[in-house]
C-alpha positions in Angstrom: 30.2 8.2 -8.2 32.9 10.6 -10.1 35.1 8.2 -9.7 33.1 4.8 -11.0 32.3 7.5 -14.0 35.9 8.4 -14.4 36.7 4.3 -14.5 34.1 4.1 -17.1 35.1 6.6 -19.5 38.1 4.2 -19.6 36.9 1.6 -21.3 37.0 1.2 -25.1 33.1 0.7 -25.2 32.6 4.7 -24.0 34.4 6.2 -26.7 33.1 5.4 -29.7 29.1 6.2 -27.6 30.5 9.0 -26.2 32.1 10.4 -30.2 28.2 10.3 -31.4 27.0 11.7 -28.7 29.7 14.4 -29.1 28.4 14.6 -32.4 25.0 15.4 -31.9 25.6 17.8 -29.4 27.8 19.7 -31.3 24.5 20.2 -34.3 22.4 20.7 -31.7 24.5 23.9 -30.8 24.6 25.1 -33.6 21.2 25.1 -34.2 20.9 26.8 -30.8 23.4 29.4 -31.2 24.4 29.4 -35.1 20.5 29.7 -36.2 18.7 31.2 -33.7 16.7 28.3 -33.1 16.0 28.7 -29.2 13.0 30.8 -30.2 10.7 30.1 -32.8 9.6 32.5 -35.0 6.0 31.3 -35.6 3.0 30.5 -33.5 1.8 26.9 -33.2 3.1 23.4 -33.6 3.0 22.5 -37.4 4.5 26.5 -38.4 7.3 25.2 -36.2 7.9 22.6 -37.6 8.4 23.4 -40.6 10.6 26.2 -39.4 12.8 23.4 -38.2 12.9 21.6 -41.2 13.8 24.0 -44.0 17.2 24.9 -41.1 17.7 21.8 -40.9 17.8 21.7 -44.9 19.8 25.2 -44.7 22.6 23.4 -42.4 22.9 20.8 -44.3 23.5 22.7 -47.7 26.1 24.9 -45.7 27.4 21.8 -44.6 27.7 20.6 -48.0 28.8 23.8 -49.8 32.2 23.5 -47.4 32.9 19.9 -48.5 36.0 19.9 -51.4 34.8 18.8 -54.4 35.4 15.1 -55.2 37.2 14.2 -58.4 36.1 10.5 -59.1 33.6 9.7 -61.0 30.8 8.0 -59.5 30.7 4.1 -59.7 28.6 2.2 -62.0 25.7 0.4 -60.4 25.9 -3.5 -60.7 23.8 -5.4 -63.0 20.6 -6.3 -61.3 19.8 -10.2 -62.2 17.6 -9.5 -65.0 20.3 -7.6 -66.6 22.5 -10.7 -65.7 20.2 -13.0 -67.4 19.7 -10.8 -70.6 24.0 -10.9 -70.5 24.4 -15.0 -70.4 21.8 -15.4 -72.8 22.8 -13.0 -75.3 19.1 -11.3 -75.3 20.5 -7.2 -76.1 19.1 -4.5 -73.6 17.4 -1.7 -74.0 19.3 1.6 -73.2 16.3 3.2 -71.7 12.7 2.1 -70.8 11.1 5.0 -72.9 12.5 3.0 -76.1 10.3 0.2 -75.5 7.8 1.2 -77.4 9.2 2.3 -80.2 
C-alpha cells in the first residue's frame, strides 16, 4: 500500500490536490495553535460560532496587514451595455445616479 501511495504521489494530478490541501492544513493549524482555537471559550453552538467567525475575520486582517502595499491603481470597470449604448448614440451620462433628479 506505501508503495502504490508513493507511485501516486508521482503523478502530475497529486501535486497541485495535494498544494491545496497543504494549504488548508497549514490555516487550520494556525487556528489550532496560533489562536487558541482547540477550546472554545463560550458555552453552546451559536456563541461558538460566532467565536469562530470574528478569528476567522482576525486572521484574515493579520493576513492582510502583512501583504506590501500595491502601487497601481485599480482598473477601471468596463462599460456595461447600457453605458455602451448611451456612447454610440451620443445620449451624455450621468456622473452619478443621485443627479437624476435634479
Amino acid at each position: 500500500m506505501q508503495l502504490r501511495v508513493r507511485a501516486k504521489q508521482q503523478t502530475p494530478d497529486w501535486k497541485p490536490r495535494y498544494a491545496v490541501r497543504s494549504g488548508v492544513e497549514g490555516t487550520i493549524n494556525e487556528f489550532a495553535h496560533g489562536h487558541g482555537m482547540r477550546h472554545c471559550r463560550y458555552r453552546g453552538q451559536p456563541k461558538a460560532h460566532l467565536q469562530h467567525i470574528l478569528t476567522a475575520i482576525a486572521v484574515n486582517i493579520e493576513r492582510l496587514s502583512s501583504l506590501p502595499p500595491t502601487e497601481e491603481t485599480p482598473s477601471r470597470r468596463p462599460p456595461t451595455a447600457f453605458h455602451t449604448f448611451l456612447d454610440q448614440h451620443d445620449i451624455p451620462r450621468s456622473k452619478s445616479w443621485r443627479t437624476l433628479g435634479s
